[in-house]
C-alpha positions as CSV (number, residue, x, y, z in Angstrom):
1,X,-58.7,-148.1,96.7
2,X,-55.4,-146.4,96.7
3,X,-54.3,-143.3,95.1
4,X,-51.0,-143.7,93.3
5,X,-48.5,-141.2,93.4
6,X,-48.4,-140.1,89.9
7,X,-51.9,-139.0,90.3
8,X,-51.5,-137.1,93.1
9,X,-48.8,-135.6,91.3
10,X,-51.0,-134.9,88.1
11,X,-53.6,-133.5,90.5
12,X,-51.8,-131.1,91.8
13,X,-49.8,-129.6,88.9
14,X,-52.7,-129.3,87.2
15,X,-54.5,-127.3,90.2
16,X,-51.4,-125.3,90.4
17,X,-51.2,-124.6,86.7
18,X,-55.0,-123.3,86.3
19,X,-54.4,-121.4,89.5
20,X,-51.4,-119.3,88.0
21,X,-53.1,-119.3,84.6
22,X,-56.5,-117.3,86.5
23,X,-53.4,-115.0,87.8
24,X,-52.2,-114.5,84.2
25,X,-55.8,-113.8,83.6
26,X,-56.0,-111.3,85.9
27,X,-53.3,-109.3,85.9
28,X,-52.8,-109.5,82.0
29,X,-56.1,-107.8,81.2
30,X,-56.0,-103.8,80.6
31,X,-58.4,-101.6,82.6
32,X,-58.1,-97.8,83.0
33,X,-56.4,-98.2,85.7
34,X,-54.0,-100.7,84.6
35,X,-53.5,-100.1,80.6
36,X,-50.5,-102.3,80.2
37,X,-48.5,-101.0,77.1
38,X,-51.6,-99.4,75.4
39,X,-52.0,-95.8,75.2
40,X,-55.4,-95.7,74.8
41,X,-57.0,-92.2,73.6
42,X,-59.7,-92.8,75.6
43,X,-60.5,-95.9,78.1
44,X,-63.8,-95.6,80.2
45,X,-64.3,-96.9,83.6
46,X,-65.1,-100.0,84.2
47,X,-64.3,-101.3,80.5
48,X,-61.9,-104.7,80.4
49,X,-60.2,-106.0,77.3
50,X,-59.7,-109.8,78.9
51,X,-55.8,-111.4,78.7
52,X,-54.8,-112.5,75.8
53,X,-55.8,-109.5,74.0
54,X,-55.9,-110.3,70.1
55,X,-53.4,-107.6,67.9
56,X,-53.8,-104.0,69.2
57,X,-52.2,-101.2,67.7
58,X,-53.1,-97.8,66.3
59,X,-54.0,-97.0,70.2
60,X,-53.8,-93.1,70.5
61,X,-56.7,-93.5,67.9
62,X,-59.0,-95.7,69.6
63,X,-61.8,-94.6,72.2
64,X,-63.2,-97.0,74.5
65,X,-66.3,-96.1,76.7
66,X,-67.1,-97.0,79.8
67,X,-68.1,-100.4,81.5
68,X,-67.3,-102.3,77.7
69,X,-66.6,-105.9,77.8
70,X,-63.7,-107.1,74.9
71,X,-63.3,-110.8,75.3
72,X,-59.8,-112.4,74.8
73,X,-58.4,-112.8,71.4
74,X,-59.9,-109.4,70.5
75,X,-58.4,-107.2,67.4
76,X,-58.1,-103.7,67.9
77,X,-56.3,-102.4,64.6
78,X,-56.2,-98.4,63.4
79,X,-54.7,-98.1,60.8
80,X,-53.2,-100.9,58.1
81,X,-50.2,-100.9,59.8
82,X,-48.4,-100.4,63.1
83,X,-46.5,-96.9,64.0
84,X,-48.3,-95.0,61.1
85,X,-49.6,-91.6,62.2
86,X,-53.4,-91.1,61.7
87,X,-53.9,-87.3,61.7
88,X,-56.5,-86.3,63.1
89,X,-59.5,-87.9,64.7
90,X,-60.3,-91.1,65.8
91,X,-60.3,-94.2,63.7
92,X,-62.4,-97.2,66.5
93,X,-64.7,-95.3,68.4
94,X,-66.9,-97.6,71.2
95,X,-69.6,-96.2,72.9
96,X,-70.4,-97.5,76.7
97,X,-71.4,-101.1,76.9
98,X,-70.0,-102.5,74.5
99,X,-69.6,-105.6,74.2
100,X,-67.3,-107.5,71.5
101,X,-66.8,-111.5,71.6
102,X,-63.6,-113.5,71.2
103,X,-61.9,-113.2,68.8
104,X,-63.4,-110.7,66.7
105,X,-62.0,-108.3,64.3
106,X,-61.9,-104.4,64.0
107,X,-59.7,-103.4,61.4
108,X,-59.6,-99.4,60.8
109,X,-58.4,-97.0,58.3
110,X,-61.5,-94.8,58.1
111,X,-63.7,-94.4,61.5
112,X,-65.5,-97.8,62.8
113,X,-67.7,-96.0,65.3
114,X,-70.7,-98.1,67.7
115,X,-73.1,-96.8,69.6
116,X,-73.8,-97.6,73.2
117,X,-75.0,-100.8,74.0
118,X,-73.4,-102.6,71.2
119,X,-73.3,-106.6,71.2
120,X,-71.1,-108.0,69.0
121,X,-71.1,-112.0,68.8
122,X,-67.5,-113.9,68.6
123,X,-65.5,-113.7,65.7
124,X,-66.7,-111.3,63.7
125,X,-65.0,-109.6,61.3
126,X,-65.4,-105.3,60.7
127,X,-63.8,-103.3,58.7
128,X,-63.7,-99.8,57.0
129,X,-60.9,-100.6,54.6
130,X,-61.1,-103.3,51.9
131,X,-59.1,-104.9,49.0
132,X,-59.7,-103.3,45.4
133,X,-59.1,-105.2,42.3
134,X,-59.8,-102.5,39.7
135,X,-56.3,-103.4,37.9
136,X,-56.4,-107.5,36.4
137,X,-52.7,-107.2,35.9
138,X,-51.8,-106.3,39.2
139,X,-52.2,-108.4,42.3
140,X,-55.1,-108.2,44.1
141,X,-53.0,-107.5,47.6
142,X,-50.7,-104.7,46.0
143,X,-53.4,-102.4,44.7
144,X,-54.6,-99.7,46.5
145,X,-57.4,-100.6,49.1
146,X,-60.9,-98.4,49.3
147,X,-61.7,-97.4,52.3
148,X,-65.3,-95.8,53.8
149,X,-66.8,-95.1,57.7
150,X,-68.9,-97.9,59.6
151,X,-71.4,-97.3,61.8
152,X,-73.5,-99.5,64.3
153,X,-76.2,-97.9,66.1
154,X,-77.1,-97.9,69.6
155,X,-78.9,-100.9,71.1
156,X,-77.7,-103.4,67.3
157,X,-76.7,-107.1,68.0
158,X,-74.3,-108.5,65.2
159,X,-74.6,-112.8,65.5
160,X,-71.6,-114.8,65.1
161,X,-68.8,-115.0,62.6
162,X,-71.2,-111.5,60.7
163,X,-68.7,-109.2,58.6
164,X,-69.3,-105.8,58.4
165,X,-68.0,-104.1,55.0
166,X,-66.5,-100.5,54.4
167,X,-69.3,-98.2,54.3
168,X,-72.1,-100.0,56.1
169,X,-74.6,-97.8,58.4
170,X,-76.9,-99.9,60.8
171,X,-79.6,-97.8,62.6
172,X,-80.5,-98.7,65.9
173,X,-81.8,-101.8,67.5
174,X,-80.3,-103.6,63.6
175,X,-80.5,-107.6,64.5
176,X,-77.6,-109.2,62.1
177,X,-77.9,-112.5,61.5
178,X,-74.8,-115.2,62.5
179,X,-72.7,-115.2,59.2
180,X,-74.2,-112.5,57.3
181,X,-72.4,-110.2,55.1
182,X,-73.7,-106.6,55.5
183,X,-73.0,-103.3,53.1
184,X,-74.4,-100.2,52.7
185,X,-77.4,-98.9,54.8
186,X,-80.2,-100.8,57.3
187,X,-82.9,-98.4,58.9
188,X,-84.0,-99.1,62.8
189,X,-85.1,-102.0,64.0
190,X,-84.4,-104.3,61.2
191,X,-83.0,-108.1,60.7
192,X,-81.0,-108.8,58.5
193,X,-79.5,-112.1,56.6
194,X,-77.6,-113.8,54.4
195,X,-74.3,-112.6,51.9
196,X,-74.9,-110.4,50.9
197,X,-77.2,-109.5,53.9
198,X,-81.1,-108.6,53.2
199,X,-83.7,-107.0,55.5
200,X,-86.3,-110.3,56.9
201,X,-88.2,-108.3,59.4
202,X,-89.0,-105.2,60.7
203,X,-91.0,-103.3,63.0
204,X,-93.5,-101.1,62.3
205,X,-95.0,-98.6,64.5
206,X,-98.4,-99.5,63.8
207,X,-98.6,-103.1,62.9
208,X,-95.2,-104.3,65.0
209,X,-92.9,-106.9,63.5
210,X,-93.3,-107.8,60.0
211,X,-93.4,-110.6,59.3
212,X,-94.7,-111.2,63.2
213,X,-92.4,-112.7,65.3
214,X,-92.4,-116.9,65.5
215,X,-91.8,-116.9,69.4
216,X,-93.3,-115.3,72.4
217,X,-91.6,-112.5,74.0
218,X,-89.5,-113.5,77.1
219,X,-90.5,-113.6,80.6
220,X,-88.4,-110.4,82.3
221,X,-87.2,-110.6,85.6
222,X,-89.3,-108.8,88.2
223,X,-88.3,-105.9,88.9
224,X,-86.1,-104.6,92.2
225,X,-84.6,-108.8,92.2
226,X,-81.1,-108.6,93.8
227,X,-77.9,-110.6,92.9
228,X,-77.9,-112.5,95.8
229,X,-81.7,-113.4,95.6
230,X,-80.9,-114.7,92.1
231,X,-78.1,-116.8,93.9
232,X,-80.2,-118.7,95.6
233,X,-82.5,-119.6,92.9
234,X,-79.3,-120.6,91.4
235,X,-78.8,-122.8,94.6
236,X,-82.0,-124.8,94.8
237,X,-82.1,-128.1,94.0
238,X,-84.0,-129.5,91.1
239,X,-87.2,-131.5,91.4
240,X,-87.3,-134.8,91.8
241,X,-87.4,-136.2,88.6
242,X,-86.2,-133.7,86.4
243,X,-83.0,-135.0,85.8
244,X,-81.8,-137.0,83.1
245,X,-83.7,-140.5,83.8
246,X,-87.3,-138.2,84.5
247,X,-90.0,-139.7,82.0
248,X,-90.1,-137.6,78.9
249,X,-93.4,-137.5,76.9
250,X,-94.1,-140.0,73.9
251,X,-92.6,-138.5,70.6
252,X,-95.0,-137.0,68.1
């Protein structure tokens, strides 16, 4: 059958435009090495904010540890505004492998500080600074915000789309769940759910998770497998008859 021209055509701008789009990719995202316009106070080895970053200002107040992974899209604000001066000390302070999803949110007046090992999901929303309403004549926007430190601790995993409120402290190991709203302070190894966020398990040292957990732990890799070893499982073809016309069991 024969290829018309116009295809050809389409096929090849749209190689061509992917292509220089990866480039974009590549040499748009800020490393140590290559910061871009960002004067970082601190930026760790191995830590990459991906192209497009998301609004970044406030920089010479913003530590970044090493090996961190910011997806695209990412906000990185100390500070209400642009060009203010801070004083002293740090106002977003990530500890080494961290990693925050697309297009989430860190907006900073007092410290946001995480721990190492952080996981944040995508678009989450944090913040140490919020709106007051304290006056009814005034409008909500023009009075005076309140502002108090966030922490995350160590190891914590915050699900999708969770905000984090001014003064929140999560211990370590804190599961939040995906849209939760979460304020004031959640010991160790906790879940928590729902807005405003509540504690739904925990783990106790002597009896484990309570309420007990609903699925069985995950299989771990064994140890000393290699990247290329895992490649080739990756490579092997399926069974026959696992694919999409395999018999499936009767229902119920």
């Amino acid at each position: 059958m024969p290829v018309r021209p116009g295809a050809v055509l389409a096929r090849l701008t749209s190689r061509a435009f992917h292509a220089g789009w990866r480039g974009l990719q590549r040499a748009g995202a800020v490393t140590a090495d290559r910061p871009g316009p960002h004067a970082f106070r601190r930026i760790g080895p191995g830590t990459r904010l991906a192209f497009p970053q998301g609004t970044v200002f406030g920089t010479p107040w913003i530590e970044l540890g090493a090996h961190c992974v910011i997806a695209r899209d990412v906000t990185l604000a100390a500070g209400m505004l642009p060009d203010l001066d801070l004083g002293e000390g740090s106002r977003i302070v990530l500890g080494d492998g961290v990693v925050l999803g697309r297009g989430t949110h860190i907006v900073a007046d007092a410290p946001v500080t995480m721990g190492d090992d952080v996981h944040v999901g995508p678009h989450c929303y944090l913040t140490s600074t919020n709106h007051s309403y304290d006056d009814p004549h005034r409008p909500v926007g023009l009075q005076w915000p309140r502002s108090a430190p966030v922490t995350i601790g160590e190891g914590s995993w915050l699900g999708t789309a969770a905000v984090i409120l001014p003064g929140a402290r999560l211990g370590h190991n804190v599961v939040v769940a995906a849209g939760s709203v979460v304020r004031g302070e959640i010991p160790d190894h906790a879940v928590v759910a729902g807005a405003p966020a509540r504690i739904v398990r925990r783990w106790d040292p002597d009896r484990g998770w309570r309420p007990p957990l609903c699925t069985p732990a995950p299989v771990p890799l064994p140890d000393g497998i290699t990247a290329e070893q895992l490649r080739r499982l990756a490579a092997v073809p399926e069974p026959a008859g696992s694919g999409d016309d395999a018999p499936r069991p009767p229902a119920g």
